[in-house]
TORFI-943090 format. One record per residue (C-alpha): residue number from 1; residue in one letter; y, z, x. Coordinates in nm, 3 decimals. Layout:
BEGIN
{NUM "A" {Y Z X}}
...
// end
This chain:
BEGIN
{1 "X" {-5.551 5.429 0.832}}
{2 "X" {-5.769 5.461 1.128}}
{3 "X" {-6.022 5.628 0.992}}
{4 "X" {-6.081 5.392 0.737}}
{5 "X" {-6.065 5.088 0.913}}
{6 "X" {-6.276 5.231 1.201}}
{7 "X" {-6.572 5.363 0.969}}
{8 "X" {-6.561 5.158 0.652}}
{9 "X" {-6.457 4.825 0.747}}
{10 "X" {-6.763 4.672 0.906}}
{11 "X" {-6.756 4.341 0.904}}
{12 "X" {-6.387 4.287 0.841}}
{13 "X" {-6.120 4.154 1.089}}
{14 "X" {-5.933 4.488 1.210}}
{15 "X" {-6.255 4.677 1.195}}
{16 "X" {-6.471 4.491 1.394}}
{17 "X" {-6.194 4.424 1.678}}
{18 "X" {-6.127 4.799 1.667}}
{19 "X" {-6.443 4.896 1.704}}
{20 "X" {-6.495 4.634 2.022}}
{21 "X" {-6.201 4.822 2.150}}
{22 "X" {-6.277 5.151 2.140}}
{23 "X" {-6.640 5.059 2.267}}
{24 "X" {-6.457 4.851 2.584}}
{25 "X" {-6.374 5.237 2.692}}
{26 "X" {-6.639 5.352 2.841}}
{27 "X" {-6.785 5.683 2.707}}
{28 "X" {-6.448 5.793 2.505}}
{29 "X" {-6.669 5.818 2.176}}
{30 "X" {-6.852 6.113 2.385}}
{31 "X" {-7.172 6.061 2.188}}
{32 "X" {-6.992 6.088 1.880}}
{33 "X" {-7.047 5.890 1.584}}
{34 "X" {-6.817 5.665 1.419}}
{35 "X" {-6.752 5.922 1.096}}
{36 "X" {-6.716 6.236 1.337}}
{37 "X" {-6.538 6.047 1.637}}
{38 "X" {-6.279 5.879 1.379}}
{39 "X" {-6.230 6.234 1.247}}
{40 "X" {-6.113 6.383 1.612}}
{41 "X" {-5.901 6.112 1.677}}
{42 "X" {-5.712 6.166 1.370}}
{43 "X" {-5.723 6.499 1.412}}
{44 "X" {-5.587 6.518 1.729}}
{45 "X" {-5.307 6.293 1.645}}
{46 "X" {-5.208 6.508 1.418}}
{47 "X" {-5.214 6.806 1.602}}
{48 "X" {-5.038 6.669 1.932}}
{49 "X" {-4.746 6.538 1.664}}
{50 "X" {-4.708 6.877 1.542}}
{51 "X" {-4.686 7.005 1.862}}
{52 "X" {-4.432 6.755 1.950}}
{53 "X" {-4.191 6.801 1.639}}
{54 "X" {-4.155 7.120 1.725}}
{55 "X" {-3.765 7.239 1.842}}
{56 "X" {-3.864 7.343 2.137}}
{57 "X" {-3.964 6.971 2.271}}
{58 "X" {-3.867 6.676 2.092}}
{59 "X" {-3.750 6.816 1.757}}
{60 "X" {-3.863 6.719 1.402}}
{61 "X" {-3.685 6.348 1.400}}
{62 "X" {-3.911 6.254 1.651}}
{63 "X" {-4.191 6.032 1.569}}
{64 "X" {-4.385 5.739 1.774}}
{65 "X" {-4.296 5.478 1.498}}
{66 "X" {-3.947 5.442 1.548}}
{67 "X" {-4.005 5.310 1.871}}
{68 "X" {-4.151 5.016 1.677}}
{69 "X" {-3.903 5.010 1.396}}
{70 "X" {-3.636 4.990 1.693}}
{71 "X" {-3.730 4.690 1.810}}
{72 "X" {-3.736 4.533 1.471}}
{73 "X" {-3.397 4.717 1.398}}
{74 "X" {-3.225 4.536 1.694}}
{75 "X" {-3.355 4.234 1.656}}
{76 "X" {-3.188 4.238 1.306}}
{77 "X" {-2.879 4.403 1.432}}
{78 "X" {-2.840 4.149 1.641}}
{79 "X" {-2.910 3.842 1.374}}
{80 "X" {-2.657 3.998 1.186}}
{81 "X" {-2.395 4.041 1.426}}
{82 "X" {-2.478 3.591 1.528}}
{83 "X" {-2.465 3.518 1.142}}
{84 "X" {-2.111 3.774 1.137}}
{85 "X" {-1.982 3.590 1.437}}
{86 "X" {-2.108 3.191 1.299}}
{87 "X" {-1.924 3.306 0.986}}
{88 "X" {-1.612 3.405 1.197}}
{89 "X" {-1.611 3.092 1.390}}
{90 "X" {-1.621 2.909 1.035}}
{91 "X" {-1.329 3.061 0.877}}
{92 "X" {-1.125 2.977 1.242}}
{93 "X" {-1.220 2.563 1.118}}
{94 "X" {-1.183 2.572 0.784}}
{95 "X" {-0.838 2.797 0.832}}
{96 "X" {-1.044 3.028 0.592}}
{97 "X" {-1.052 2.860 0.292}}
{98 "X" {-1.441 2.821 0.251}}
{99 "X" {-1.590 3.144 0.248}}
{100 "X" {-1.904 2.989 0.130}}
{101 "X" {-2.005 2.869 0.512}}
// end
């Protein structure tokens, strides 16, 4: 999680960039230290989700991930639907008597 990558993970690969990326903002840590500013963040996130899942704005499907896993679901959507239509075009040569293609 955030929290634990941002305070525990000092000398590893995602802690050390995140750090360097939250520090390229200037004064967004507020004075805070790592434990207590990792704490709001998280915090806040979620308390603005809950907010947001409510039914009177987005609803409780709503979430900032599937945004992500959409891209990834289309992309493999439409691999299937090439392999479905390679397949097709395979049948139409062989006059569908290797289904194995």
């Amino acid at each position: 999680t955030f929290y634990h990558f941002f305070v525990h993970d000092q000398i590893g690969f995602i802690g050390v960039h995140l750090r360097n990326a939250i520090n390229l903002i200037p004064g967004i840590k507020g004075g805070l230290d790592d434990k207590v500013f990792a704490t709001v963040v998280v915090s806040a996130f979620m308390h603005i989700m809950a907010i947001l899942q409510l039914p009177e704005f987005l609803g409780p499907s709503f979430s900032p991930f599937t945004i992500i896993g959409g891209v990834f679901n289309a992309r493999s959507k439409l691999e299937a639907k090439v392999e479905k239509t390679k397949k097709s075009e395979n049948e139409k040569i062989s006059g569908g008597k290797d289904k194995d293609l």
